[in-house]
ROFIVEX-215039 format. One record per residue (C-alpha): x, y, z; residue in three letters; chain. Coordinates in Angstrom, 2 decimals. Layout:
! ROFIVEX-215039
<node><X>X</X><Y>Y</Y><Z>Z</Z><code>ALA</code><unit>A</unit></node>
...
END
This chain:
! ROFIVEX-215039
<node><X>-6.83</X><Y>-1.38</Y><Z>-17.62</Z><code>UNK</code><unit>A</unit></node>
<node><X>-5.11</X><Y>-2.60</Y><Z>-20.96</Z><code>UNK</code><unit>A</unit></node>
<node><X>-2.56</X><Y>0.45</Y><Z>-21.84</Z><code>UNK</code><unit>A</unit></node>
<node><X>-2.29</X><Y>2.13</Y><Z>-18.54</Z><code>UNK</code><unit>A</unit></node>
<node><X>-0.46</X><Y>1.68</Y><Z>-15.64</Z><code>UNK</code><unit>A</unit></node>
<node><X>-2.66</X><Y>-0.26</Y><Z>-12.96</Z><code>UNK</code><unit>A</unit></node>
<node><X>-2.41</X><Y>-1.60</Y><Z>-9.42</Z><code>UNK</code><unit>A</unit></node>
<node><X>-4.56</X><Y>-4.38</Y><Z>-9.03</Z><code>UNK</code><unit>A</unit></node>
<node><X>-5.96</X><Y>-4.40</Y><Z>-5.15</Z><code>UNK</code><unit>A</unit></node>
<node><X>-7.44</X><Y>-7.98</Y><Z>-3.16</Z><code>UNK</code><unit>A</unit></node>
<node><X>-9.07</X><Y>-7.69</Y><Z>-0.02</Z><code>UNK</code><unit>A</unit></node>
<node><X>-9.53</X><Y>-11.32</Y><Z>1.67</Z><code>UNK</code><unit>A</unit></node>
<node><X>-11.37</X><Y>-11.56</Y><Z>5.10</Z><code>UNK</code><unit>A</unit></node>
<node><X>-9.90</X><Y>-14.38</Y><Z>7.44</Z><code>UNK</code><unit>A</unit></node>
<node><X>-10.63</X><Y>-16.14</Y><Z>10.84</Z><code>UNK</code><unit>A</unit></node>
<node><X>-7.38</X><Y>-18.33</Y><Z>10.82</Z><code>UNK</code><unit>A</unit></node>
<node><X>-4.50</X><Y>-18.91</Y><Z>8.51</Z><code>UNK</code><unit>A</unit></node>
<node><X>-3.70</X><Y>-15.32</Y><Z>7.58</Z><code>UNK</code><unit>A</unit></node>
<node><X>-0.39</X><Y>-17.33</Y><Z>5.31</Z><code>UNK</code><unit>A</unit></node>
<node><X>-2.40</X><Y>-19.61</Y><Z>2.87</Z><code>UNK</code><unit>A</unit></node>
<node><X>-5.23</X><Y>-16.70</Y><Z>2.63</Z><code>UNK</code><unit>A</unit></node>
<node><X>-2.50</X><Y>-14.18</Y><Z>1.81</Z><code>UNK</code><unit>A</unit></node>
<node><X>-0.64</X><Y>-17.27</Y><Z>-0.85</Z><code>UNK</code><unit>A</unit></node>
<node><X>-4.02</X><Y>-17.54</Y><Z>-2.14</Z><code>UNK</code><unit>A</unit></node>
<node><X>-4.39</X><Y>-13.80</Y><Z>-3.00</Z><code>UNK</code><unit>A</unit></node>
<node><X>-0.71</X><Y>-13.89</Y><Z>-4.36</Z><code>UNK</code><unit>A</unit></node>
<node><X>-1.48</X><Y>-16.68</Y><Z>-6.93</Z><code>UNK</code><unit>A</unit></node>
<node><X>-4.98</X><Y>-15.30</Y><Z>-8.08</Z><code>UNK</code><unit>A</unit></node>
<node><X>-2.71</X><Y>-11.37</Y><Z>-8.36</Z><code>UNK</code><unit>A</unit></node>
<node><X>-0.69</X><Y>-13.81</Y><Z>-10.88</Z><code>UNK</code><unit>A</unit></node>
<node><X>-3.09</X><Y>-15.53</Y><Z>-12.36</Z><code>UNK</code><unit>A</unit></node>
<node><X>-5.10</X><Y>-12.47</Y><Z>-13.14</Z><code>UNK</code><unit>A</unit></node>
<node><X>-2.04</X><Y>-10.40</Y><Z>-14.21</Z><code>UNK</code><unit>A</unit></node>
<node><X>0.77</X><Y>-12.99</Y><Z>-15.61</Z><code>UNK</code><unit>A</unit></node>
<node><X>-2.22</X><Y>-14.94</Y><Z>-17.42</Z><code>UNK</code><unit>A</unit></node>
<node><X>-1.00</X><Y>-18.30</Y><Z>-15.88</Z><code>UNK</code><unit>A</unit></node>
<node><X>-3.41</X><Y>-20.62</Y><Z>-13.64</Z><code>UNK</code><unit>A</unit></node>
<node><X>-2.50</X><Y>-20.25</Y><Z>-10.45</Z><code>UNK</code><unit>A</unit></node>
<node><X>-1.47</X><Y>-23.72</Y><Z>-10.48</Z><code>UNK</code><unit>A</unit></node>
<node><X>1.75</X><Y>-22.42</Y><Z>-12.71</Z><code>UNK</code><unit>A</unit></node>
<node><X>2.21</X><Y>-19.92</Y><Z>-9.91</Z><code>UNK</code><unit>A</unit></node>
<node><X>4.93</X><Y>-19.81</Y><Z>-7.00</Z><code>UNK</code><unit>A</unit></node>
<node><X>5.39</X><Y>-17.51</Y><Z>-4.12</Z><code>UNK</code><unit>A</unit></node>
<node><X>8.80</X><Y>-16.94</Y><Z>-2.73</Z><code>UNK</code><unit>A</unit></node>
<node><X>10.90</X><Y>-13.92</Y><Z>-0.64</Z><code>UNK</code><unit>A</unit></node>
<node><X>12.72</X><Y>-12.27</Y><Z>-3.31</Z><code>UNK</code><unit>A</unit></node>
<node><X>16.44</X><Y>-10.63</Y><Z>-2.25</Z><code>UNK</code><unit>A</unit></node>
<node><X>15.45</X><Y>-7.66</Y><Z>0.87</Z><code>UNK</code><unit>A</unit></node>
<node><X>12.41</X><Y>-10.21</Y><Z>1.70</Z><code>UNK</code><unit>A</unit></node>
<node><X>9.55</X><Y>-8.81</Y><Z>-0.26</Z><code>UNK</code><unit>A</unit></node>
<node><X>7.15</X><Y>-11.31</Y><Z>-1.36</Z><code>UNK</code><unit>A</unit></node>
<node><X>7.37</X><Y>-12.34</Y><Z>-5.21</Z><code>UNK</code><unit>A</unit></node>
<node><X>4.77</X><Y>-14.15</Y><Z>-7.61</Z><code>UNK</code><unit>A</unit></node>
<node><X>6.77</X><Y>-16.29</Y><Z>-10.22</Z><code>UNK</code><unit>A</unit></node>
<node><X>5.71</X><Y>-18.56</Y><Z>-13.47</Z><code>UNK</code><unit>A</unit></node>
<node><X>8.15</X><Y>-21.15</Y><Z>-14.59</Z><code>UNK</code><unit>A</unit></node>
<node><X>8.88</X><Y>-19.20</Y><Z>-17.54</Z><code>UNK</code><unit>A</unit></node>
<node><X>11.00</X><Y>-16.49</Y><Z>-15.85</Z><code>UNK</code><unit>A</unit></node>
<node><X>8.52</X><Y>-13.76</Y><Z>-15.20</Z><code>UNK</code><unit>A</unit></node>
<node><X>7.96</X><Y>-12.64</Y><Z>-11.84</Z><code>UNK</code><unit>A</unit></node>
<node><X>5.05</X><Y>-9.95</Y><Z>-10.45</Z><code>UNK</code><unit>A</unit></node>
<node><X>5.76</X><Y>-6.98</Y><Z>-8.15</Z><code>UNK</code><unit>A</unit></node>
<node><X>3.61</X><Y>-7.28</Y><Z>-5.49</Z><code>UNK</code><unit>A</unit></node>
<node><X>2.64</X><Y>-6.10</Y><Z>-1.57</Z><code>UNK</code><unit>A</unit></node>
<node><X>1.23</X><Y>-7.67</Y><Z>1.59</Z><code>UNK</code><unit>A</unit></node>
<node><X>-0.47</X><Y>-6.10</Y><Z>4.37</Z><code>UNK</code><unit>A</unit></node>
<node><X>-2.32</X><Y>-7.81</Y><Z>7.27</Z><code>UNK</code><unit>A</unit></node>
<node><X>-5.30</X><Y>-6.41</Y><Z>10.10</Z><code>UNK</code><unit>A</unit></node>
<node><X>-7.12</X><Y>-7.93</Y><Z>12.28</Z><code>UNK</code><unit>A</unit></node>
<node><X>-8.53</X><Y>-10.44</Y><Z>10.00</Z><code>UNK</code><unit>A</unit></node>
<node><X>-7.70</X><Y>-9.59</Y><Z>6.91</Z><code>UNK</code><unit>A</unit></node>
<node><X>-5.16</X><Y>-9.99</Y><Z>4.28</Z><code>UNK</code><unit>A</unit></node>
<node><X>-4.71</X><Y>-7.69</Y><Z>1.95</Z><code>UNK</code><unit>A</unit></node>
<node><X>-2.50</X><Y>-7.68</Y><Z>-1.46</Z><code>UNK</code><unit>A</unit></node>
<node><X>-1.72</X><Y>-5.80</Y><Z>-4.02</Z><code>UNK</code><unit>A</unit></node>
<node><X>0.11</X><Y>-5.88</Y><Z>-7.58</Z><code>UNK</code><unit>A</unit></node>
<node><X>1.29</X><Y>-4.45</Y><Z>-10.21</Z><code>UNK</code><unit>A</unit></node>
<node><X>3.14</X><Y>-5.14</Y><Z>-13.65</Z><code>UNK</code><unit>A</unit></node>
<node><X>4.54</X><Y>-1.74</Y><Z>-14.51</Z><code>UNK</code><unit>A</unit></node>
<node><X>7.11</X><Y>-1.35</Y><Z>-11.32</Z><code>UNK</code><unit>A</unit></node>
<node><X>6.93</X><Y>-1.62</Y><Z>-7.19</Z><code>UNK</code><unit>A</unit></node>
<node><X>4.15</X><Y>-1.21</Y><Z>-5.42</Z><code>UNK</code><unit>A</unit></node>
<node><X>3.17</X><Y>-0.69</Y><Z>-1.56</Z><code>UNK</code><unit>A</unit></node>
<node><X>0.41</X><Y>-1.57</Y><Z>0.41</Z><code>UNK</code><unit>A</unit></node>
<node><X>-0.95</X><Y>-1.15</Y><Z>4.02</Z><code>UNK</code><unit>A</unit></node>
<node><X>-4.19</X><Y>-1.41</Y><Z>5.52</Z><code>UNK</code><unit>A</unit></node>
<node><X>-5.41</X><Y>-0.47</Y><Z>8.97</Z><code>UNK</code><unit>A</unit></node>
<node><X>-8.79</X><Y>-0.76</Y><Z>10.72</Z><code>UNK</code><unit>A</unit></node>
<node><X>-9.82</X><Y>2.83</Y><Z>11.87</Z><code>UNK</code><unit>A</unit></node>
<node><X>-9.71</X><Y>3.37</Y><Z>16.20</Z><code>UNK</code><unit>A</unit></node>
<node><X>-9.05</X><Y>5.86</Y><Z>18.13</Z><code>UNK</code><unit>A</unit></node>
<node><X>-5.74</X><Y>6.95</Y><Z>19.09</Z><code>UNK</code><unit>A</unit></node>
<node><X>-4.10</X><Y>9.95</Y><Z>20.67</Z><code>UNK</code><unit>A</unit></node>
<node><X>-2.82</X><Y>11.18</Y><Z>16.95</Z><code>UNK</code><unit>A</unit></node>
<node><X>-1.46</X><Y>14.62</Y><Z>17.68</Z><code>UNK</code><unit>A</unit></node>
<node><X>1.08</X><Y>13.40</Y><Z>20.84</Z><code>UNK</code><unit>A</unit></node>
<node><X>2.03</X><Y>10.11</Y><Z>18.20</Z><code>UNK</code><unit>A</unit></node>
<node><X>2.42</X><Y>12.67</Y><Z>15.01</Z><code>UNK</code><unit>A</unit></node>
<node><X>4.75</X><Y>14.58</Y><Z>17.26</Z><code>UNK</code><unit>A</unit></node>
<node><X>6.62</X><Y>11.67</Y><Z>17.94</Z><code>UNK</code><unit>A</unit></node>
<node><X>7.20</X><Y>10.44</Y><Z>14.67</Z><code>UNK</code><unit>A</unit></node>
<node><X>6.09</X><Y>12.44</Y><Z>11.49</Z><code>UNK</code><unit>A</unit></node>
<node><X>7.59</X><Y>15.57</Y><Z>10.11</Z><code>UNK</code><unit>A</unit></node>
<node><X>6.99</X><Y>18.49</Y><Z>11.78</Z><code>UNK</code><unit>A</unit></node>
<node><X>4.95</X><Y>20.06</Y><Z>8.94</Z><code>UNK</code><unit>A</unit></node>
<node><X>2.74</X><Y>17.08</Y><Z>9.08</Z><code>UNK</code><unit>A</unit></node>
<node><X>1.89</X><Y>17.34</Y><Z>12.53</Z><code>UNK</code><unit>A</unit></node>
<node><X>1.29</X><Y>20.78</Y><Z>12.31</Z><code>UNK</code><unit>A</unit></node>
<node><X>-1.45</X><Y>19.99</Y><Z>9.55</Z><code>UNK</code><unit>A</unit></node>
<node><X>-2.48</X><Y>17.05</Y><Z>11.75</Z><code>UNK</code><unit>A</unit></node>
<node><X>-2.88</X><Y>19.29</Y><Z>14.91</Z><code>UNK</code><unit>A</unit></node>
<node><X>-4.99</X><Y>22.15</Y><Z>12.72</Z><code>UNK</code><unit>A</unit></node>
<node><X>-7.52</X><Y>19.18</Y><Z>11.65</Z><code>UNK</code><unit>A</unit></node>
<node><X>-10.76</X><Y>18.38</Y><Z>13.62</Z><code>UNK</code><unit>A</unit></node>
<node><X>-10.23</X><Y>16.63</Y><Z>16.60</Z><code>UNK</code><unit>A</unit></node>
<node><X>-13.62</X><Y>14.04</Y><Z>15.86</Z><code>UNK</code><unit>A</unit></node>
<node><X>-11.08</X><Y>12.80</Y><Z>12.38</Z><code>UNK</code><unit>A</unit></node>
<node><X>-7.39</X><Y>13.22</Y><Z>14.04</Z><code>UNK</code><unit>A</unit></node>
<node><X>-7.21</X><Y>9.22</Y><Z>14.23</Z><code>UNK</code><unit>A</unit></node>
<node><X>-8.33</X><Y>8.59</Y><Z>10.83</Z><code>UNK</code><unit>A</unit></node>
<node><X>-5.67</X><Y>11.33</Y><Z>9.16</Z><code>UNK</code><unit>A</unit></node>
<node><X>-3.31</X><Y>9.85</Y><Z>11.34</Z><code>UNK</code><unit>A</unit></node>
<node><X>-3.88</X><Y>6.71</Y><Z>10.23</Z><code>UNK</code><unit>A</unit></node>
<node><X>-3.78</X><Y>7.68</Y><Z>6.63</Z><code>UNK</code><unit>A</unit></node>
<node><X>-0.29</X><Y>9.26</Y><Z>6.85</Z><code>UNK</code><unit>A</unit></node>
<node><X>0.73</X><Y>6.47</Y><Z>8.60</Z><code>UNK</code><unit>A</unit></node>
<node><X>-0.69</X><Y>3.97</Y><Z>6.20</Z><code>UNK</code><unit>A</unit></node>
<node><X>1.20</X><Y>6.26</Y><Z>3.16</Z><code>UNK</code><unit>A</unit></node>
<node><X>3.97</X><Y>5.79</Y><Z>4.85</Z><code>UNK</code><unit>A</unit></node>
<node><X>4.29</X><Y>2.21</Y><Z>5.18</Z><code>UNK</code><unit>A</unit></node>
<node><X>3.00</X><Y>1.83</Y><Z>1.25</Z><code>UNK</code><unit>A</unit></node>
<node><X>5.69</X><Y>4.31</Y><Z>-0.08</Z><code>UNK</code><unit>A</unit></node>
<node><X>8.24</X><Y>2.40</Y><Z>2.25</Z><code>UNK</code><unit>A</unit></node>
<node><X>7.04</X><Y>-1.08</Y><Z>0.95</Z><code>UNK</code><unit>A</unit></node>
<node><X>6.94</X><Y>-0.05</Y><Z>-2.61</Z><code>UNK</code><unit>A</unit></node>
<node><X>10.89</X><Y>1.65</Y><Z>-2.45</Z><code>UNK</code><unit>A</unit></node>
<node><X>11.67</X><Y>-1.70</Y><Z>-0.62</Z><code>UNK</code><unit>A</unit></node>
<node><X>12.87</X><Y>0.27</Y><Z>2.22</Z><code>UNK</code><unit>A</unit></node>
<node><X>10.12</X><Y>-0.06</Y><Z>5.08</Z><code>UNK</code><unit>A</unit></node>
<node><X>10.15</X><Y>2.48</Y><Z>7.36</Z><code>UNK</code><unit>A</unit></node>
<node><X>14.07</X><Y>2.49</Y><Z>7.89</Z><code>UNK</code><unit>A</unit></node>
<node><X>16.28</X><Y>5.02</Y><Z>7.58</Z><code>UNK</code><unit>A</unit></node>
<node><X>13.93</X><Y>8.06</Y><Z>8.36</Z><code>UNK</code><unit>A</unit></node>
<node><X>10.83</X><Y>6.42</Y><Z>6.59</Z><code>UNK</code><unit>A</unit></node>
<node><X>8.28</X><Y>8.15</Y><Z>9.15</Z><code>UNK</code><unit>A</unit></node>
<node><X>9.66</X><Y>11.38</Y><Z>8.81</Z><code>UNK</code><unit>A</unit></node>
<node><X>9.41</X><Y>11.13</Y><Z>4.56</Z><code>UNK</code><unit>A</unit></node>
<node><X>6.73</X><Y>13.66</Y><Z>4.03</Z><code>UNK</code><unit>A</unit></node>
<node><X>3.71</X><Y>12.25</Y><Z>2.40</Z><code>UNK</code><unit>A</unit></node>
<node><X>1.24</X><Y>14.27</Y><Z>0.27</Z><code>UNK</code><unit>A</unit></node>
<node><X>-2.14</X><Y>15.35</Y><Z>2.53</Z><code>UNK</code><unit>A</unit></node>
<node><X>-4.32</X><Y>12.90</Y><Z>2.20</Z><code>UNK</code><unit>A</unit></node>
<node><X>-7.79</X><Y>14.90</Y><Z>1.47</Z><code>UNK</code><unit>A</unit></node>
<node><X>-5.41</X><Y>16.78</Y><Z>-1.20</Z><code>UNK</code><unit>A</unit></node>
<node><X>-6.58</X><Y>17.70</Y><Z>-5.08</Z><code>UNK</code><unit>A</unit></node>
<node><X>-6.05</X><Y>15.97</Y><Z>-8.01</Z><code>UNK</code><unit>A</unit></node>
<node><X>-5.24</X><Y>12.36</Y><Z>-8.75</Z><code>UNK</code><unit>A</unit></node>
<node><X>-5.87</X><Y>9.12</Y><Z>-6.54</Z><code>UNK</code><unit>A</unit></node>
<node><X>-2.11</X><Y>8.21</Y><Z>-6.44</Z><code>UNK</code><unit>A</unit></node>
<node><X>-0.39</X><Y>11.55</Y><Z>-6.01</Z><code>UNK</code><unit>A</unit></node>
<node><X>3.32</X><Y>12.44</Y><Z>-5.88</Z><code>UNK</code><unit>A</unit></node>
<node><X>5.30</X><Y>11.78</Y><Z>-2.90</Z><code>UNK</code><unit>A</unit></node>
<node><X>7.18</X><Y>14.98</Y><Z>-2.17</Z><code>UNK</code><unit>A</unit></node>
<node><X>10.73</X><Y>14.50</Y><Z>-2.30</Z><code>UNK</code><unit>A</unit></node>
<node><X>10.29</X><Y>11.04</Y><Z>-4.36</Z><code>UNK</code><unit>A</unit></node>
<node><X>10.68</X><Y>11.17</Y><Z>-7.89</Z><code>UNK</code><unit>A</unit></node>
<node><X>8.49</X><Y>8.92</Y><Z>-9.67</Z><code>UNK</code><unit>A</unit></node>
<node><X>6.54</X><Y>7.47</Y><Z>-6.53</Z><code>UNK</code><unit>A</unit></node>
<node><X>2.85</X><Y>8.05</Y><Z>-6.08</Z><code>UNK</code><unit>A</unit></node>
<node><X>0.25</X><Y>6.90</Y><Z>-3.03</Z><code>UNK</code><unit>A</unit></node>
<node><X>-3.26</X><Y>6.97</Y><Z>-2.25</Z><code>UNK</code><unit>A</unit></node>
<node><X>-6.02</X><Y>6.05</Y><Z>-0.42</Z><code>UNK</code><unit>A</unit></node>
<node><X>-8.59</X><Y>3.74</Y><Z>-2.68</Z><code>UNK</code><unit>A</unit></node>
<node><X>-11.77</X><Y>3.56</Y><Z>-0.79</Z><code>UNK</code><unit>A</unit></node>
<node><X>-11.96</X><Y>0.09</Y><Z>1.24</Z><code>UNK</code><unit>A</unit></node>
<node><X>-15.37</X><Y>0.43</Y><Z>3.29</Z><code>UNK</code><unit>A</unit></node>
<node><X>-15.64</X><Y>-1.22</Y><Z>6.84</Z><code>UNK</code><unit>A</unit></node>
<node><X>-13.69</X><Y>1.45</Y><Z>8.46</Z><code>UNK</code><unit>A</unit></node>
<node><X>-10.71</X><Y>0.54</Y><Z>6.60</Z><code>UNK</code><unit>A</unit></node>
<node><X>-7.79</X><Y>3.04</Y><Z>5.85</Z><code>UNK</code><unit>A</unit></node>
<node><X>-5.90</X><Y>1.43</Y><Z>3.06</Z><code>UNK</code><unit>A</unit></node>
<node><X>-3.26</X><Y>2.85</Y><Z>1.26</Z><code>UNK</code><unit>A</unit></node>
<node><X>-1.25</X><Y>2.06</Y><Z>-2.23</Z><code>UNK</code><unit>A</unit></node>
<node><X>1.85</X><Y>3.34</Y><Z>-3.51</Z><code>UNK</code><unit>A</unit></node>
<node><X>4.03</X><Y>2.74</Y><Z>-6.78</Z><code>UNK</code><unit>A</unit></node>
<node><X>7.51</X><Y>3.63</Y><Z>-7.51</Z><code>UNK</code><unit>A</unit></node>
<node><X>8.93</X><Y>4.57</Y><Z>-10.99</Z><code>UNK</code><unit>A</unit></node>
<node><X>5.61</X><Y>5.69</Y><Z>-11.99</Z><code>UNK</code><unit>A</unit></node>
<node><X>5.98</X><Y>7.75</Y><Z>-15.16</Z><code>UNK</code><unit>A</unit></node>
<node><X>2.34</X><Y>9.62</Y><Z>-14.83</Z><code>UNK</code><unit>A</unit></node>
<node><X>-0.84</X><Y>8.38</Y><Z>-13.66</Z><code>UNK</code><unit>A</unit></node>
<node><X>-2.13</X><Y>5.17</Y><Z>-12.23</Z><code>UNK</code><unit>A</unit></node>
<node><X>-4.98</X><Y>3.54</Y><Z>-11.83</Z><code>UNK</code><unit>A</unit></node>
<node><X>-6.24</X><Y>1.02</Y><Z>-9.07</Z><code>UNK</code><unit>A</unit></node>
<node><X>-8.75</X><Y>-1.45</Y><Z>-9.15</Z><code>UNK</code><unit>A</unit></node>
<node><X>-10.20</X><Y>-3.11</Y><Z>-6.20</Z><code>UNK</code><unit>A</unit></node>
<node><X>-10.49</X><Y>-6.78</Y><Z>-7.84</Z><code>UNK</code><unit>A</unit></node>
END
């Protein structure tokens, strides 16, 4: 959206070469936000191995690759990092895998949710987590599944602060097909939109 800050989401469905499907994705996320035919375009592993969309004039495009079972998902963004993770919703023993590996708080709120939705606010924590990581270009190292992460059925915006994180935000856009997707920015100065493309 011209003015604001905006994450632009792709979701591509796949049989085979998850690679080319997510390059493809990558060049039309440049394309669509460097205004360049994806012709002009080049992917490449920028420096800590994050994926990078590049035109020949200089510019490069913060962007974010996740892959499920099929699909390929990317997202970008012109106004700083961004994050992305998708996973397909199944059942999982979420309470004994929170206790394992979140923050206690958030396994505490996991543990006082309905049993029948455990695996799908597991799996948006998780998802958070792996976004926020991806967007501070950090992954999940040094203590990235204990960083607390906002509750997911929380008020207020769709990208909401990460506790702890100055100027980082993540949500949960709606992705349909028992999806849990996730997006998160860094250096984000207020609100931000997202738009499934």
């Amino acid at each position: 959206m011209p003015g604001r800050d905006t994450v632009y989401v792709w979701i591509g469905r796949t049989a085979g070469d998850r690679p080319e499907l997510a390059r493809r994705l990558l060049r039309r996320a440049g394309g669509a936000l460097l205004d360049r035919s994806e012709a002009e375009l080049g992917v490449r592993r920028a420096a800590g191995g994050r994926p990078e969309v590049y035109a020949g004039d200089g510019r490069t495009l913060s962007v974010s690759v996740s892959h499920a079972d099929g699909l390929v998902v990317v997202a970008a963004r012109t106004g700083g990092p961004v994050g992305v993770d998708v996973e397909r919703r199944r059942p999982l023993p979420a309470a004994p895998l929170a206790g394992r590996w979140y923050d206690p708080d958030e396994t505490a709120w996991l543990r006082s949710r309905a049993e029948t939705g455990r695996d799908l606010d597991f799996l948006r924590l998780w998802t958070a987590k792996e976004a926020v990581g991806k967007a501070l270009g950090t992954g999940l190292r040094d203590g990235g599944l204990r960083r607390r992460m906002p509750a997911p059925d929380g008020p207020g915006e769709l990208l909401r602060p990460v506790p702890g994180c100055p100027g980082v935000r993540v949500g949960h856009p709606p992705a349909g097909d028992g999806l849990v997707l996730a997006v998160a920015v860094a250096g984000a100065a207020g609100a931000v939109d997202v738009v499934l493309a």
